[in-house]
Each structure stands twice: as structure tokens, then as C-alpha cells.
N, CA and C atoms of all chains as a GROMACS GRO file, in nm:
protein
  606
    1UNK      N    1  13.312  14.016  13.223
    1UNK     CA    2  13.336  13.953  13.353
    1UNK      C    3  13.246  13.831  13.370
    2UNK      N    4  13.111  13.826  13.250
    2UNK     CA    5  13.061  13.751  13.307
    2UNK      C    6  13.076  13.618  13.276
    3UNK      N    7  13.053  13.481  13.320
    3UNK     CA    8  13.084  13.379  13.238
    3UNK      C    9  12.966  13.336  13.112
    4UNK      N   10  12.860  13.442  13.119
    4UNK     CA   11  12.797  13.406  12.971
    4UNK      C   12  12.806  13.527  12.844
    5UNK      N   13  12.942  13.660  12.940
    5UNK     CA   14  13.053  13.706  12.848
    5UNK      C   15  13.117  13.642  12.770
    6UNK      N   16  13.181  13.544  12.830
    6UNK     CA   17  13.288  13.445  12.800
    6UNK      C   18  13.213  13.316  12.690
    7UNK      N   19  13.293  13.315  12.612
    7UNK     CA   20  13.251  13.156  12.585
    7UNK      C   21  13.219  13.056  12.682
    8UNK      N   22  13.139  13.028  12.754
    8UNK     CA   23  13.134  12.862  12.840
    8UNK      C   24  13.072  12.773  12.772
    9UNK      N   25  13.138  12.658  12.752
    9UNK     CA   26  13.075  12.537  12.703
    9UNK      C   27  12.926  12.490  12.797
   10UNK      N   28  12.963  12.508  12.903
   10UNK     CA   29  12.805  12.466  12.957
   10UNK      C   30  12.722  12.553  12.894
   11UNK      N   31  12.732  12.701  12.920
   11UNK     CA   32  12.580  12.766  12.873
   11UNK      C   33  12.551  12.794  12.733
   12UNK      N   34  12.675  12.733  12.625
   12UNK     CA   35  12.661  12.699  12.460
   12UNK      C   36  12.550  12.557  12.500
   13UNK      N   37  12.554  12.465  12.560
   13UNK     CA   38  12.474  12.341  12.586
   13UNK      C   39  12.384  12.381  12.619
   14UNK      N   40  12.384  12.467  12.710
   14UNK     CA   41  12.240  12.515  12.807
   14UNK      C   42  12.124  12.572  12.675
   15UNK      N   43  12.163  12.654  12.661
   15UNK     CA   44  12.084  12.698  12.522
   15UNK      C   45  12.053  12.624  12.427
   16UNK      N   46  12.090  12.517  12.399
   16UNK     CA   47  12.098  12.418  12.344
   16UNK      C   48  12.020  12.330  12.316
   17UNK      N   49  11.991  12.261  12.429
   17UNK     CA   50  11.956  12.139  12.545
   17UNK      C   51  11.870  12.209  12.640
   18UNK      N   52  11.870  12.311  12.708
   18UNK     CA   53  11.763  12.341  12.797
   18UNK      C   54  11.644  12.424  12.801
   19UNK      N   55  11.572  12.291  12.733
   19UNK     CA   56  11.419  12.316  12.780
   19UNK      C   57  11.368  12.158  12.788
   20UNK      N   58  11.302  12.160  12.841
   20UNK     CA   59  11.202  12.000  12.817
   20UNK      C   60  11.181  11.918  12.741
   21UNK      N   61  11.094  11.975  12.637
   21UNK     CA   62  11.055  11.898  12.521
   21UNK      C   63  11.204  11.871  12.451
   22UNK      N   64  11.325  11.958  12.497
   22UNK     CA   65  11.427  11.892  12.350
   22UNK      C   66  11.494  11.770  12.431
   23UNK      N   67  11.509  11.779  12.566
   23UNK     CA   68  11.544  11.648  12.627
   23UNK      C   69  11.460  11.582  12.621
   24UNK      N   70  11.380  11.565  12.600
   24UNK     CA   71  11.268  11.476  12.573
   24UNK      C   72  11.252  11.398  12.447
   25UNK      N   73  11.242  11.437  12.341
   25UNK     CA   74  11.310  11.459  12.195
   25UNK      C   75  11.425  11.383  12.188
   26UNK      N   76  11.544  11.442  12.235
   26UNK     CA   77  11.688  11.320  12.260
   26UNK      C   78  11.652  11.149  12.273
   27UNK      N   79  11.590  11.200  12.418
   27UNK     CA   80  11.571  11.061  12.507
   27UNK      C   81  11.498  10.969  12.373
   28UNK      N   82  11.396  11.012  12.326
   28UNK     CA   83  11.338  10.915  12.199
   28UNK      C   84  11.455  10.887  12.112
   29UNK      N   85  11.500  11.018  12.048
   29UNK     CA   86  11.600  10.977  11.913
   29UNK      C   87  11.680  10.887  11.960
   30UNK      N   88  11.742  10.899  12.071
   30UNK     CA   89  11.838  10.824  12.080
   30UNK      C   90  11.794  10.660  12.092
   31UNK      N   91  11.699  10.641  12.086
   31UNK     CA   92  11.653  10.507  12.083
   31UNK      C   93  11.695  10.399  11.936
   32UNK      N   94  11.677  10.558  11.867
   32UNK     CA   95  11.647  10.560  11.704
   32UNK      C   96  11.588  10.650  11.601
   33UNK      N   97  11.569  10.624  11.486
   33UNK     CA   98  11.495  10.665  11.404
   33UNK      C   99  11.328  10.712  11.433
   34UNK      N  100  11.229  10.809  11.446
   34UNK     CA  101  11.122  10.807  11.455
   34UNK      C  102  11.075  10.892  11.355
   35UNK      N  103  10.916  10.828  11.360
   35UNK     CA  104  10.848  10.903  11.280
   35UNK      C  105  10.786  11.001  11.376
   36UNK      N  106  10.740  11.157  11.291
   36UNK     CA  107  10.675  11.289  11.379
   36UNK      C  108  10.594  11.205  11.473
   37UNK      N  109  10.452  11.122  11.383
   37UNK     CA  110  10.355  11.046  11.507
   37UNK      C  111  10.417  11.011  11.596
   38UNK      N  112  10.513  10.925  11.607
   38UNK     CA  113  10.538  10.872  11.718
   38UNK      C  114  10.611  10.934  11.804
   39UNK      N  115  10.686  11.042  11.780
   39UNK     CA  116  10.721  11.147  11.896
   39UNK      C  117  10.625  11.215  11.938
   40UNK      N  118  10.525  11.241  11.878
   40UNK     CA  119  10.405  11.369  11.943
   40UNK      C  120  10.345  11.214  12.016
   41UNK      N  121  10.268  11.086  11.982
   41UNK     CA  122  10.245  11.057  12.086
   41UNK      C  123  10.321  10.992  12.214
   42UNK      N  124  10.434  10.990  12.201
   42UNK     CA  125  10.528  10.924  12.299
   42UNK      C  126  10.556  11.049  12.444
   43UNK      N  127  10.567  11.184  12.364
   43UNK     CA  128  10.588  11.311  12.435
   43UNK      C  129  10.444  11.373  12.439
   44UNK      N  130  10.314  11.340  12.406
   44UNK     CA  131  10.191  11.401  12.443
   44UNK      C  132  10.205  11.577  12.438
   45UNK      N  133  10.268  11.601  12.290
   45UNK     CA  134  10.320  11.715  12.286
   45UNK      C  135  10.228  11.758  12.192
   46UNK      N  136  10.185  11.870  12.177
   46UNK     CA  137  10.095  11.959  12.045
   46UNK      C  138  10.204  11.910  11.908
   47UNK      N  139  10.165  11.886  11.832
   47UNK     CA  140  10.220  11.921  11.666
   47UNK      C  141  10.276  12.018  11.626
   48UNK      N  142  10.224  12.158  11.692
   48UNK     CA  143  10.304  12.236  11.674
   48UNK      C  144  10.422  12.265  11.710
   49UNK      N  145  10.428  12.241  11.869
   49UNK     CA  146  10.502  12.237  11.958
   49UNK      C  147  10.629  12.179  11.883
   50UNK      N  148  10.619  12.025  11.873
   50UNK     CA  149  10.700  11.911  11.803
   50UNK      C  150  10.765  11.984  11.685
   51UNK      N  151  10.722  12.043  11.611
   51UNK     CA  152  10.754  12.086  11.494
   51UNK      C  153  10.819  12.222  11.520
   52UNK      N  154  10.816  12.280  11.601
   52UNK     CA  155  10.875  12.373  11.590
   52UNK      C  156  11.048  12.328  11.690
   53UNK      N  157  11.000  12.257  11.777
   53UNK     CA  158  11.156  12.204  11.820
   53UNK      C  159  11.225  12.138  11.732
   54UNK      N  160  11.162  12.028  11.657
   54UNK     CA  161  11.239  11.986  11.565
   54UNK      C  162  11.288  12.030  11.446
   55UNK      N  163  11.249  12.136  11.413
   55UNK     CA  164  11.280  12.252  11.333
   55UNK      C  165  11.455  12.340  11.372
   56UNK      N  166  11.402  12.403  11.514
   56UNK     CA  167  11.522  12.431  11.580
   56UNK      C  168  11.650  12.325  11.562
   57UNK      N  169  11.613  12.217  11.634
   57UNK     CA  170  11.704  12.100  11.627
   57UNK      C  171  11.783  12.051  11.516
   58UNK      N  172  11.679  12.082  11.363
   58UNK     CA  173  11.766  12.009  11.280
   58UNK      C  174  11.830  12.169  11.210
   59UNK      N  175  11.775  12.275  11.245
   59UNK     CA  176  11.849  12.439  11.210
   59UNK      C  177  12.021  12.419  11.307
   60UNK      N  178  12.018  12.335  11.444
   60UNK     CA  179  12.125  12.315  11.441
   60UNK      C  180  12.222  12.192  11.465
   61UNK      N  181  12.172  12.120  11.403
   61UNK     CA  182  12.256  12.054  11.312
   61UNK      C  183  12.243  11.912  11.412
   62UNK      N  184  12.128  11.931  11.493
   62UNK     CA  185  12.169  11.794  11.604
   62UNK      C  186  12.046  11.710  11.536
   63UNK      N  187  11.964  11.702  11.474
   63UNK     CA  188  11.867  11.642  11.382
   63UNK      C  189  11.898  11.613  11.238
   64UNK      N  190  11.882  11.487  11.224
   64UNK     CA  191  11.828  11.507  11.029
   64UNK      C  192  11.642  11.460  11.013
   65UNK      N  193  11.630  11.554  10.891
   65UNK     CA  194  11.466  11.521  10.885
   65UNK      C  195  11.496  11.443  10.747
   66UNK      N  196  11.445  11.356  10.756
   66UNK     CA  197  11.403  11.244  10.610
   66UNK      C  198  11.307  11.221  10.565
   67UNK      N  199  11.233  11.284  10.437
   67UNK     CA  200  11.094  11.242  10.358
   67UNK      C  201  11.114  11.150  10.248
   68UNK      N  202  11.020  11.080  10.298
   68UNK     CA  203  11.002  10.944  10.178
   68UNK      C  204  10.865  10.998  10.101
   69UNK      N  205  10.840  11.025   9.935
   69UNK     CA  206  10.771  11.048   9.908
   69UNK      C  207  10.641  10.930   9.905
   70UNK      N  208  10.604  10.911  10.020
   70UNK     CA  209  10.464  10.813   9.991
   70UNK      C  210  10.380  10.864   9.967
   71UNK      N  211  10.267  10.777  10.012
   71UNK     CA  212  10.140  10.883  10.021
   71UNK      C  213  10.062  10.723  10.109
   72UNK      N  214  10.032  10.829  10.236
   72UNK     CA  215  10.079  10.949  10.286
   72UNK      C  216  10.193  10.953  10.316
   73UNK      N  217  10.282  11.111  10.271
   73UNK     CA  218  10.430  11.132  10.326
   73UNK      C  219  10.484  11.076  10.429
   74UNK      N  220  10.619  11.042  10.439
   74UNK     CA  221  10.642  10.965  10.557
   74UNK      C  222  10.792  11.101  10.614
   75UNK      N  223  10.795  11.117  10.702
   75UNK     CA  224  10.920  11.187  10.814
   75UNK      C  225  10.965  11.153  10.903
   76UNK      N  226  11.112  11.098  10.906
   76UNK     CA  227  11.159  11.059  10.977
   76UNK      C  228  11.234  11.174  11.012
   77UNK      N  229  11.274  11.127  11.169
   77UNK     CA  230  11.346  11.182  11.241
   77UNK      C  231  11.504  11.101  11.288
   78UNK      N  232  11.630  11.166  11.283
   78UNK     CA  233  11.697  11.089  11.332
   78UNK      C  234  11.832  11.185  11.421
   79UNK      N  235  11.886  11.151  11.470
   79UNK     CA  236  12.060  11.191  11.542
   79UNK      C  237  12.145  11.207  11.503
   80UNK      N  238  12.199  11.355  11.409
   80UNK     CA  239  12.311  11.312  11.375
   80UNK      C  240  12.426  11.271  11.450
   81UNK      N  241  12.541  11.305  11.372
   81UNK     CA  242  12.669  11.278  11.499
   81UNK      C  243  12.708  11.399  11.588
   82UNK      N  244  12.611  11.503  11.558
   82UNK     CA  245  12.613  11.601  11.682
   82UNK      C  246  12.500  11.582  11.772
   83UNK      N  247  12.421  11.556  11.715
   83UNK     CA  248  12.328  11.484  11.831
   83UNK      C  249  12.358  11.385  11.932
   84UNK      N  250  12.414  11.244  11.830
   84UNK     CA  251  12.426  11.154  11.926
   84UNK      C  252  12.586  11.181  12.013
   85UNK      N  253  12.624  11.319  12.012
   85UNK     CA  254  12.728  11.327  12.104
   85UNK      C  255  12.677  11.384  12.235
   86UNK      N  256  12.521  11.381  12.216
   86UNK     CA  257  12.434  11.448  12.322
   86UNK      C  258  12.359  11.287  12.400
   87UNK      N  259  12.415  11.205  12.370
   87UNK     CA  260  12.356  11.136  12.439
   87UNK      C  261  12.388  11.069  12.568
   88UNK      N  262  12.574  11.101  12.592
   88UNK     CA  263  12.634  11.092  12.745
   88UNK      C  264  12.508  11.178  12.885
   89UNK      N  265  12.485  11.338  12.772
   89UNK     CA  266  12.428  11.385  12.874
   89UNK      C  267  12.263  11.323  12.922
   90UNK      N  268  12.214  11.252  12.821
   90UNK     CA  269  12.058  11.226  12.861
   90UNK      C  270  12.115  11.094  12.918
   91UNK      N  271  12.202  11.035  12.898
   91UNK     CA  272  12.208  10.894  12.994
   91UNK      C  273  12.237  10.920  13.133
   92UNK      N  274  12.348  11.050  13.170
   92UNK     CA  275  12.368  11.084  13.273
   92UNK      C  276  12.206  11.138  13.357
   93UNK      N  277  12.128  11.157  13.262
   93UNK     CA  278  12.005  11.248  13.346
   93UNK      C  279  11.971  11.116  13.384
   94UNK      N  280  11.967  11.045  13.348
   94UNK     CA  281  11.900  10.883  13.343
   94UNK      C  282  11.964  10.815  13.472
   95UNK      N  283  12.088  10.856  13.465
   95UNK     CA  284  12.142  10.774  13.600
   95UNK      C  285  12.110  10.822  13.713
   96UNK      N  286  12.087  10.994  13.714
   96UNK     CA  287  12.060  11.059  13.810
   96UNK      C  288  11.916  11.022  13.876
   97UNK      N  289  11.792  11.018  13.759
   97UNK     CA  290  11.654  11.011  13.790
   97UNK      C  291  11.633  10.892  13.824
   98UNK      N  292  11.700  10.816  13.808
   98UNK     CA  293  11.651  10.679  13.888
   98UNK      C  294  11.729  10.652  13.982
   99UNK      N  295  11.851  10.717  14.067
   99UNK     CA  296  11.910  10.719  14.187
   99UNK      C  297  11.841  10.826  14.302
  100UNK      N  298  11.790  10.922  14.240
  100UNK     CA  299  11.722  11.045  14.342
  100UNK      C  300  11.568  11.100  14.315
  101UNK      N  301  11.520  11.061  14.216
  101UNK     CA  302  11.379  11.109  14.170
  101UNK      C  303  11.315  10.999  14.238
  102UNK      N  304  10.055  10.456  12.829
  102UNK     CA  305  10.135  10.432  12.680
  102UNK      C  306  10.216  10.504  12.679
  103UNK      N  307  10.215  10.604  12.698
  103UNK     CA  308  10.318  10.710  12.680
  103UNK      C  309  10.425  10.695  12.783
  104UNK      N  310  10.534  10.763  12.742
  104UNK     CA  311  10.703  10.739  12.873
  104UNK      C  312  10.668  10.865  12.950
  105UNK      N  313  10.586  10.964  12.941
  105UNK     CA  314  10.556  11.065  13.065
  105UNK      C  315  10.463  11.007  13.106
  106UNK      N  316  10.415  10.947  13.082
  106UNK     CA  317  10.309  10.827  13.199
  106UNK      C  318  10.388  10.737  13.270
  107UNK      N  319  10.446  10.639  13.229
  107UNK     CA  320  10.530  10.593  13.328
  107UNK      C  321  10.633  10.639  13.397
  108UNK      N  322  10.733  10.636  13.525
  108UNK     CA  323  10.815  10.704  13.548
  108UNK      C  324  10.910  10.663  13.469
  109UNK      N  325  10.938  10.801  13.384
  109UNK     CA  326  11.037  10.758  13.314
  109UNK      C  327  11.215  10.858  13.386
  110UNK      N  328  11.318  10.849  13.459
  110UNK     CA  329  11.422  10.936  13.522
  110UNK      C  330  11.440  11.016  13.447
  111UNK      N  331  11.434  11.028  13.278
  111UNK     CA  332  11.528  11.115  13.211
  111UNK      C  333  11.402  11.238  13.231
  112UNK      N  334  11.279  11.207  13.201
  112UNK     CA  335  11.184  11.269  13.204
  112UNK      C  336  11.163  11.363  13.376
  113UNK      N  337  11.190  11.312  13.487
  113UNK     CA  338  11.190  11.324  13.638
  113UNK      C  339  11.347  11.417  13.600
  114UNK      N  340  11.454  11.440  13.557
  114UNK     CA  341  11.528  11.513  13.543
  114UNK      C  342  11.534  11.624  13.461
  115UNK      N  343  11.475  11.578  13.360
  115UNK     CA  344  11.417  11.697  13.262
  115UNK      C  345  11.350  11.794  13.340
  116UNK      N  346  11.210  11.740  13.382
  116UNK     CA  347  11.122  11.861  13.447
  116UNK      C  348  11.231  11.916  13.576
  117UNK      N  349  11.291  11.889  13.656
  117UNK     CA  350  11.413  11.970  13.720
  117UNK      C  351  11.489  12.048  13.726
  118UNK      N  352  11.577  12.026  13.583
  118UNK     CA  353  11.712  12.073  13.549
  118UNK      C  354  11.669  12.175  13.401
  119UNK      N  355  11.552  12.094  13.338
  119UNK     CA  356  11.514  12.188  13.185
  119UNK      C  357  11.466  12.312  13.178
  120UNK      N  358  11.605  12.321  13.182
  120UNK     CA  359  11.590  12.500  13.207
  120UNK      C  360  11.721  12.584  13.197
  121UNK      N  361  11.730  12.698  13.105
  121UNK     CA  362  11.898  12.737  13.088
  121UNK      C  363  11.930  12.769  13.208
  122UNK      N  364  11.852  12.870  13.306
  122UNK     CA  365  11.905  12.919  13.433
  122UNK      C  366  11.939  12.804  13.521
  123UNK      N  367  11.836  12.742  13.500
  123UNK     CA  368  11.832  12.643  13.659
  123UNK      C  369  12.005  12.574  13.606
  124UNK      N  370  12.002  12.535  13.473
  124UNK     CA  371  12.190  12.476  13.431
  124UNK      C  372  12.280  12.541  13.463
  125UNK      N  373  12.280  12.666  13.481
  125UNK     CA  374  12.350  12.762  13.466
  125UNK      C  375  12.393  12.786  13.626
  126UNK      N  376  12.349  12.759  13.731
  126UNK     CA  377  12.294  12.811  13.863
  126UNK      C  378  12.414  12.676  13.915
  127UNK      N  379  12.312  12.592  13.857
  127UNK     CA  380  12.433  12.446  13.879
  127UNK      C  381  12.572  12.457  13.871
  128UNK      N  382  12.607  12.497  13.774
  128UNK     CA  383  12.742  12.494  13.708
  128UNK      C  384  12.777  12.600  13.812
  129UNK      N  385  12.763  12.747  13.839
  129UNK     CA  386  12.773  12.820  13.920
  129UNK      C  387  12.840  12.781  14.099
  130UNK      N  388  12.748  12.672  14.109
  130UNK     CA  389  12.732  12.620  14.271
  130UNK      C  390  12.786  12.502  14.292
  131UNK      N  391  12.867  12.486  14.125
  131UNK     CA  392  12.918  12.358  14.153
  131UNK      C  393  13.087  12.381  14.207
  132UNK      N  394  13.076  12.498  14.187
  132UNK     CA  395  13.229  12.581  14.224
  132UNK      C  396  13.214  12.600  14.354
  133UNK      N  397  13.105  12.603  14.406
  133UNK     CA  398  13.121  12.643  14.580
  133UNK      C  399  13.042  12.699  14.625
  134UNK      N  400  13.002  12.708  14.737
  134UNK     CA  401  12.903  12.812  14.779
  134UNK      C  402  12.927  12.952  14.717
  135UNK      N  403  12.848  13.000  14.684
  135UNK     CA  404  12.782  13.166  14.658
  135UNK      C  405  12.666  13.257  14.732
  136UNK      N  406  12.701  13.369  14.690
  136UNK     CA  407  12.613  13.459  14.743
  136UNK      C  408  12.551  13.462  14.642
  137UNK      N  409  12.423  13.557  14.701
  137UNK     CA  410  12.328  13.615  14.585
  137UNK      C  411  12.346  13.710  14.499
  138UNK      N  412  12.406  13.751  14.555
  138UNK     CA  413  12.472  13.874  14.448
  138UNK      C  414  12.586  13.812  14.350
  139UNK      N  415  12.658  13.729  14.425
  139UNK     CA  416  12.766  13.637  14.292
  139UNK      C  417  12.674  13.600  14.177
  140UNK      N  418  12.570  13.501  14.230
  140UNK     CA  419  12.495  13.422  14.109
  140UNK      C  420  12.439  13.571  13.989
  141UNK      N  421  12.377  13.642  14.080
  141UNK     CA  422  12.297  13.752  13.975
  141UNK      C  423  12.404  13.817  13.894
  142UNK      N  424  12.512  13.831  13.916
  142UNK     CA  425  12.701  13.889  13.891
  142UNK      C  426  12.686  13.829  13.733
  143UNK      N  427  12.719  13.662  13.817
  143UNK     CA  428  12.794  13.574  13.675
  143UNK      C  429  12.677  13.560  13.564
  144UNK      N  430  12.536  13.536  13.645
  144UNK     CA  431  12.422  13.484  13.563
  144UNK      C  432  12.398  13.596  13.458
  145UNK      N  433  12.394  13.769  13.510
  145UNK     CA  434  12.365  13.835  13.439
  145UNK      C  435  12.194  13.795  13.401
  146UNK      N  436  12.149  13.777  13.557
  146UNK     CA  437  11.945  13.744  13.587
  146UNK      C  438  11.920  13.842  13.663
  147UNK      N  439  11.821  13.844  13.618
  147UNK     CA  440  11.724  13.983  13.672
  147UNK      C  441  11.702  13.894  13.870
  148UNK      N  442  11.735  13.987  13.965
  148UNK     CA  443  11.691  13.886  14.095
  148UNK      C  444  11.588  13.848  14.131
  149UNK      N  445  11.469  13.884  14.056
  149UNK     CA  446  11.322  13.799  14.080
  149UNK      C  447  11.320  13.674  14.035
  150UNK      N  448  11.384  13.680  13.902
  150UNK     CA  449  11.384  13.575  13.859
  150UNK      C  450  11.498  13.453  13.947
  151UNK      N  451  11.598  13.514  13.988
  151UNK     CA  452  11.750  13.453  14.036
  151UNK      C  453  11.637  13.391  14.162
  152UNK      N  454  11.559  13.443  14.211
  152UNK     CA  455  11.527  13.414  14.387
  152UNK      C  456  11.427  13.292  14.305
  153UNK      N  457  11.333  13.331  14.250
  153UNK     CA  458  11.218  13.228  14.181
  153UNK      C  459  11.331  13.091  14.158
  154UNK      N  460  11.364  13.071  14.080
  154UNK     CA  461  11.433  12.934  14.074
  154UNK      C  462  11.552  12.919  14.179
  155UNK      N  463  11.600  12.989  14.285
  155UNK     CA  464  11.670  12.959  14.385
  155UNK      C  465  11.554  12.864  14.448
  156UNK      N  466  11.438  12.934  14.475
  156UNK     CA  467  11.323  12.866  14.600
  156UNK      C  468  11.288  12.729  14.549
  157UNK      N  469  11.296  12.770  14.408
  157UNK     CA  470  11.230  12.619  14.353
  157UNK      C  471  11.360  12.469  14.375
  158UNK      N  472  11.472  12.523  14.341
  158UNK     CA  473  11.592  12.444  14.344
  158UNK      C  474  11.573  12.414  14.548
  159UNK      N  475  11.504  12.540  14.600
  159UNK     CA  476  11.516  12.493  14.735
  159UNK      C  477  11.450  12.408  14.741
  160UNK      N  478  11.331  12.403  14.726
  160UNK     CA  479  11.214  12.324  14.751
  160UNK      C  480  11.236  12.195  14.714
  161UNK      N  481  11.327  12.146  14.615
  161UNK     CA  482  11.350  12.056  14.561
  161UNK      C  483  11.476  12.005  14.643
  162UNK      N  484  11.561  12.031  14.703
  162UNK     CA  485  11.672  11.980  14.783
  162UNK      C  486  11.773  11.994  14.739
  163UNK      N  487  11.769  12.068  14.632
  163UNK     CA  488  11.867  12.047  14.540
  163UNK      C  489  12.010  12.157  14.586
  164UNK      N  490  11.955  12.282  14.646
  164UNK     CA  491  12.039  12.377  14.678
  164UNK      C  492  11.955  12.421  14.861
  165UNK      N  493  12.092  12.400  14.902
  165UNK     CA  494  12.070  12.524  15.098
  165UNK      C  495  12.073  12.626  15.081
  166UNK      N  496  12.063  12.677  15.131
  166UNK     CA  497  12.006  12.846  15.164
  166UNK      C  498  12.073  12.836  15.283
  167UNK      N  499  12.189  12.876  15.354
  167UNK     CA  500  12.245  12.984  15.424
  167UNK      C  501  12.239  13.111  15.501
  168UNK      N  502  12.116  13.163  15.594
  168UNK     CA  503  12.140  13.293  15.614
  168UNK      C  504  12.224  13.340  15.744
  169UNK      N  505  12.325  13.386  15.762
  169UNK     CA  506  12.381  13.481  15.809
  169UNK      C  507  12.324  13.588  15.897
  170UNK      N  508  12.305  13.640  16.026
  170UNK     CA  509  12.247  13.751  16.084
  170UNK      C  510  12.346  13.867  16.086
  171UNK      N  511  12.434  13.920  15.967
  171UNK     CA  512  12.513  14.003  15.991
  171UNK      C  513  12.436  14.155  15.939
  172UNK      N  514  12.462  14.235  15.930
  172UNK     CA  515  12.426  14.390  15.863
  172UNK      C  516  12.549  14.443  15.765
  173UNK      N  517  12.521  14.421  15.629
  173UNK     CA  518  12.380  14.371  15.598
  173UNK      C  519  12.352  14.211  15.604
  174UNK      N  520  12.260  14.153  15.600
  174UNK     CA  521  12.226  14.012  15.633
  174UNK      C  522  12.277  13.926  15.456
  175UNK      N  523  12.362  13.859  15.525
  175UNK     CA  524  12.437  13.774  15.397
  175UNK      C  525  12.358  13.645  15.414
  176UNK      N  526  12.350  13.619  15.296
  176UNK     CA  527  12.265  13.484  15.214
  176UNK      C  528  12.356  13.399  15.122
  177UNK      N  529  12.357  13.272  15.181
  177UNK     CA  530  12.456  13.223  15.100
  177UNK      C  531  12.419  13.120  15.028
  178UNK      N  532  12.396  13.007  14.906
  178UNK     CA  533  12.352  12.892  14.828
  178UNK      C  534  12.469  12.816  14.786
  179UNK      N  535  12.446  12.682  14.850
  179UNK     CA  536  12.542  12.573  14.828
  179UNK      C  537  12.471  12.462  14.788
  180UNK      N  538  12.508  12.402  14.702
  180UNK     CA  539  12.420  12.248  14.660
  180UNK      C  540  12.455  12.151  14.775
  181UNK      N  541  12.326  12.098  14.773
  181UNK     CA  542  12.346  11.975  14.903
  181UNK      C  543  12.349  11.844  14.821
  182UNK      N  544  12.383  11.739  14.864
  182UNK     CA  545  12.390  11.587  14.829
  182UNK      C  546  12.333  11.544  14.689
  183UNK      N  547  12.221  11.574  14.698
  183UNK     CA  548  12.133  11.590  14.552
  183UNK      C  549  12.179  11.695  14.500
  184UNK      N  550  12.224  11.802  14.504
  184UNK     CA  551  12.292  11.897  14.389
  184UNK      C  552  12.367  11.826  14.332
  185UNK      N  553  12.501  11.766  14.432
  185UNK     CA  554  12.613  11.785  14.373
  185UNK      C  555  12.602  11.664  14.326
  186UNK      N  556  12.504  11.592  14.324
  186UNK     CA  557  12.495  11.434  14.228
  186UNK      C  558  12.450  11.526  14.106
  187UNK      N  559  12.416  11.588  14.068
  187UNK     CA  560  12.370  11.664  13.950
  187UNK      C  561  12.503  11.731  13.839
  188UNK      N  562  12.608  11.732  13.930
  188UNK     CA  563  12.713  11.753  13.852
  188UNK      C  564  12.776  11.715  13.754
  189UNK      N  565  12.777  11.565  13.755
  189UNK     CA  566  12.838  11.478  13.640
  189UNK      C  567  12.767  11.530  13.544
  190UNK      N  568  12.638  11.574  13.506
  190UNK     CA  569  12.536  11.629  13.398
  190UNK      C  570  12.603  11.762  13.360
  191UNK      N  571  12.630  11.856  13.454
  191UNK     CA  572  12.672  11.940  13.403
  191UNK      C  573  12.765  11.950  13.338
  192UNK      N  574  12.895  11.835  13.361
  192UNK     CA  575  13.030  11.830  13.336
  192UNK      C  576  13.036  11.736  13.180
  193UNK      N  577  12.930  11.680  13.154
  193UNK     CA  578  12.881  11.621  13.037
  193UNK      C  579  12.845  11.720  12.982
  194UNK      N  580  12.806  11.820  12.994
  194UNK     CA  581  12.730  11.926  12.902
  194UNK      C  582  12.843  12.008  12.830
  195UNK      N  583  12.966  12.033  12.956
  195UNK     CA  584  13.099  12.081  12.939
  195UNK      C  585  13.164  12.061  12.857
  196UNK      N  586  13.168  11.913  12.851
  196UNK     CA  587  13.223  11.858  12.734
  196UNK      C  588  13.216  11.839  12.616
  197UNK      N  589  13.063  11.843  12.645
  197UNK     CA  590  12.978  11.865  12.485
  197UNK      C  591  13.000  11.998  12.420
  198UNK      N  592  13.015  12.106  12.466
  198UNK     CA  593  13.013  12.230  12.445
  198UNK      C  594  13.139  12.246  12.391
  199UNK      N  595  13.272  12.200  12.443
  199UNK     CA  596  13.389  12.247  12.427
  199UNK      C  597  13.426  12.151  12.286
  200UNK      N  598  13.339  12.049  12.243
  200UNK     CA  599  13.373  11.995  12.128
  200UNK      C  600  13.308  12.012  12.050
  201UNK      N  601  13.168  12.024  12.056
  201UNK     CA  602  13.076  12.020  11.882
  201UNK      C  603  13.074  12.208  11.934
  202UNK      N  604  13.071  12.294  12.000
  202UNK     CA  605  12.944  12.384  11.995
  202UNK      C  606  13.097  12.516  11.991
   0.00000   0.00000   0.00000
């Protein structure tokens, strides 16, 4: 009976998408390509923290992680095309937070 | 330096909405006013928790509170002005769900 009985596309997203740090996460990727540094300092997030969402993220399938063997290693972060089909919704948060926040 | 230092909206919506229940509550109230017992029904939430982010969504403007002086005393939650600007997000999420997820 219930609707998270049911298949709903919102609460497949909700689970998804809802917590903080992964909208947060979006809002960068979608800029572009980043490296780990520059998401942990852009989001003032622990390392661990970072790493373990982006872990999740690219387990489903809305991340790719890219190592360049330098030295020191380099990791990029990027959007795939399931990601960047997530980016209507962070623009919509965008339209919202600067009309009512 | 950082975008949670400046106001950043997506970030002012994030801390709001980042959250499966609080999405979930939305999508719920975006159908119409409800009772408390509907939301705890569909949500399948424990009601400490259902009342905890009702108060907070109150506090925030985001959802009215309704009470009724009948026996037993009915309580009802409808999104106000700022809720239902919150919708297009949800209906983006909808969409997202019903295609990649």
C-alpha cells in the first residue's frame, strides 16, 4: 500500500540524491572535472567523508573516478551520463535558493 | 574561499530538502493536504521521527500545520507558498527516477 512499496521514482532519487554532501558533490561536478583536493576543499568536507560518497556515487554509476599514474597520483572526478541527468535537479535547487533562501 | 562560505542557493537548498524523508514528505504534500497518520501510512516513519521533521519543515515555512478541535483532535499538513515552490525539484527528481533509476 505503501508508496515506498511501490516503485516511486522520487524515493529511487531520494535515496539517491538525499543527503548533503552528494548534492553538494553534483553542484561541483557539474561544473566539471575535479580533482579529490579540490572537492574536499571547496565542500570543507573530512577525506573520509569525500571518499566514502564518492565511492557510493561511482558504485552507482553517477561518477567516473580517473587515475593518472603520476607521482604524486592524480584522481579525477567526473559525471557520467547518469549523473549529468542529475543536473536539471541541482539547477532547479539553484533556482529555488536564490528566489526563497 | 570555499562555496559554503559564500551564499551559495544550491547549498541553502541542500541543507533544507537533504534528506530522504524531508523528499519524501514533499512529494507526499505535494498531492494535498494530509493528515498525520496519512504521511506515517505512505512514509512507513516511525512518528517521532514523522513529527521531528514536520516541526522543522514548520519552522522553516515550508509546511502549515492545521489543527482541528474535533475528538479526536485532527491535525492536518499542507505546504504553503514556499513548499509548493519546492515542487518543480521534486518533479525533476520524478523524472530522473522514471528514466535512469
Amino acid at each position: 500500500m505503501s508508496k515506498t512499496d511501490k516503485r516511486c521514482p522520487v524515493a529511487d532519487t531520494a535515496a539517491l540524491i538525499g543527503s548533503k554532501w552528494v548534492l553538494l558533490i553534483l553542484r561541483d561536478l557539474a561544473e566539471g572535472t575535479k580533482r579529490f583536493g579540490e572537492l574536499e576543499k571547496s565542500l570543507e568536507i573530512s577525506p573520509r567523508t569525500l571518499s566514502a560518497r564518492l565511492d557510493e556515487l561511482e558504485q552507482a554509476g553517477v561518477v567516473a573516478r580517473q587515475c593518472y599514474a603520476e607521482v604524486p597520483p592524480r584522481v579525477e572526478y567526473s559525471l557520467t551520463e547518469k549523473g549529468r541527468a542529475l543536473i536539471p535537479i541541482v539547477e532547479a535547487m539553484r533556482a529555488y535558493g536564490k528566489e526563497w533562501l
